[in-house]
LOLUM-189121 format. One record per residue (C-alpha): x, y, z. Coordinates in steps of 0.001 Angstrom, whole numbers, padded with zeros to 6 digits, always signed. Layout:
N
XYZ/...
END
This chain:
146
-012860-001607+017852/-010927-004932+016919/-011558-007896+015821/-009058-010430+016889/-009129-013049+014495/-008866-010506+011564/-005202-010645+010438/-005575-006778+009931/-006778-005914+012524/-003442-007385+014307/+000021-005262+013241/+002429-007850+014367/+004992-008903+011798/+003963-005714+009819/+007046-003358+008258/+004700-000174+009519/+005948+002530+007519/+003974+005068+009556/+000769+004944+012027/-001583+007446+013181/-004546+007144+015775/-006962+006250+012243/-005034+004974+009893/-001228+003243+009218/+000420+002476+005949/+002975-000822+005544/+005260-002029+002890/+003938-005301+002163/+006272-007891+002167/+006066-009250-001268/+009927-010281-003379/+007996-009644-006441/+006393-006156-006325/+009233-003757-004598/+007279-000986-002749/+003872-002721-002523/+001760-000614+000137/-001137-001028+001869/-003043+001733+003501/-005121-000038+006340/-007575+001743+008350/-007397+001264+012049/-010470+000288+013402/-012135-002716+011807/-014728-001499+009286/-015721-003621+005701/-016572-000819+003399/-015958+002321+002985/-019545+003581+003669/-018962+002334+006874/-016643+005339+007444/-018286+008699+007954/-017969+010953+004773/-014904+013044+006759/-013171+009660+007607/-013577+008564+004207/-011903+011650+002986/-008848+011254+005462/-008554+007748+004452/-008198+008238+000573/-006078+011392+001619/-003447+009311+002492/-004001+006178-000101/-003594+009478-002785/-000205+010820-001077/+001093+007172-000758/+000364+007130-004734/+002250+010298-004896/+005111+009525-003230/+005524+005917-004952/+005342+007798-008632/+007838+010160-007863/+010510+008020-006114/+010091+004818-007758/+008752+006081-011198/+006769+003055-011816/+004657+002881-015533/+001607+002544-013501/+000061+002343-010443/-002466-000019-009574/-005051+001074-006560/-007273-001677-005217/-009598-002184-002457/-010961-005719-002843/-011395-006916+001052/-012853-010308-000088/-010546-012457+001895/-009800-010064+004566/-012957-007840+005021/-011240-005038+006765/-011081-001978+005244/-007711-001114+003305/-006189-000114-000075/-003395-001469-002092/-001125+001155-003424/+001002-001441-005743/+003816+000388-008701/+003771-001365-011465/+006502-001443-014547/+006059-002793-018181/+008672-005657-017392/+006783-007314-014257/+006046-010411-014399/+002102-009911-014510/+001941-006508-016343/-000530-005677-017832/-002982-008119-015969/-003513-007491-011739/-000295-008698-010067/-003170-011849-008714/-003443-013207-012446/-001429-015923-013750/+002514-014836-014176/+003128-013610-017923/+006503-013662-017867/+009747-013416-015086/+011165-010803-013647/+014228-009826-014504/+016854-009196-011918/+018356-005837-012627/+014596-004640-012942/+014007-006014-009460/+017564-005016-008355/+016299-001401-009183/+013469-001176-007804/+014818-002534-004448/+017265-000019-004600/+014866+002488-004253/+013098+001095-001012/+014881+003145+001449/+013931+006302-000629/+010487+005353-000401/+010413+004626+003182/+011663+007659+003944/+009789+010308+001925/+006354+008343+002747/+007625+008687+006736/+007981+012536+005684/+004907+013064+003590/+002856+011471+006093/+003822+013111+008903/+002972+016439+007558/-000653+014667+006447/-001082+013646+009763/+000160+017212+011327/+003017+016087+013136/
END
């Protein structure tokens, strides 16, 4: 089931970095945070005890192997997991790598800037996006058992 005024609920305009009948993970577009994904279950549910126990399983399944593949390709200093849904209450996770040099680090990337960027930081981690695309495209199709 859909809702169609929720914005997640609707994948246009979405870089879907792989999809299965539950579940589909997207690099969100965001020039700040390189390799910012969100893991957004298919069918429109708020919370997470909406989900059955075994759907709530598959779901964190993949949030924890999108973690997995972001550490190891992009080699962030952290990784910051949130499910907030307050402005969009459809159920999804933010799988966000965070370095040191960031320009919100150590606060949530939605506090106030602490510093800028700086370019070759950024230029790196960009350079790393088509890595990421690909192992997540790999790593998720064995998840998903295709």
């Amino acid at each position: 089931m859909t809702t169609p005024t929720c914005e997640l609920c609707i994948t246009d305009n979405e870089d879907i970095l792989f999809q299965a009948d539950q579940w589909r993970v997207i690099l969100v577009d965001d020039k700040s945070y390189p390799g910012f994904c969100r893991v957004i279950w298919q069918e429109h549910a708020k919370e997470m005890t909406d989900l059955s126990p075994t759907d709530r399983a598959t779901l964190m399944d993949v949030v924890w192997e999108v973690e997995s593949v972001i550490r190891e390709v992009m080699q962030p200093d952290k990784v910051n997991l949130a499910s907030l849904g307050n402005a969009v209450p459809h159920l999804h996770w933010h799988v966000i790598p965070r370095f040191e040099g960031d320009a919100h680090f150590p606060s949530p990337i939605w506090a106030e800037a602490q510093r800028e960027t700086k370019a070759q930081n950024m230029f790196l981690q960009i350079t790393m996006l088509p890595t990421l695309r690909h192992e997540i495209r790999q790593r998720l199709a064995h998840l998903a058992g295709n």
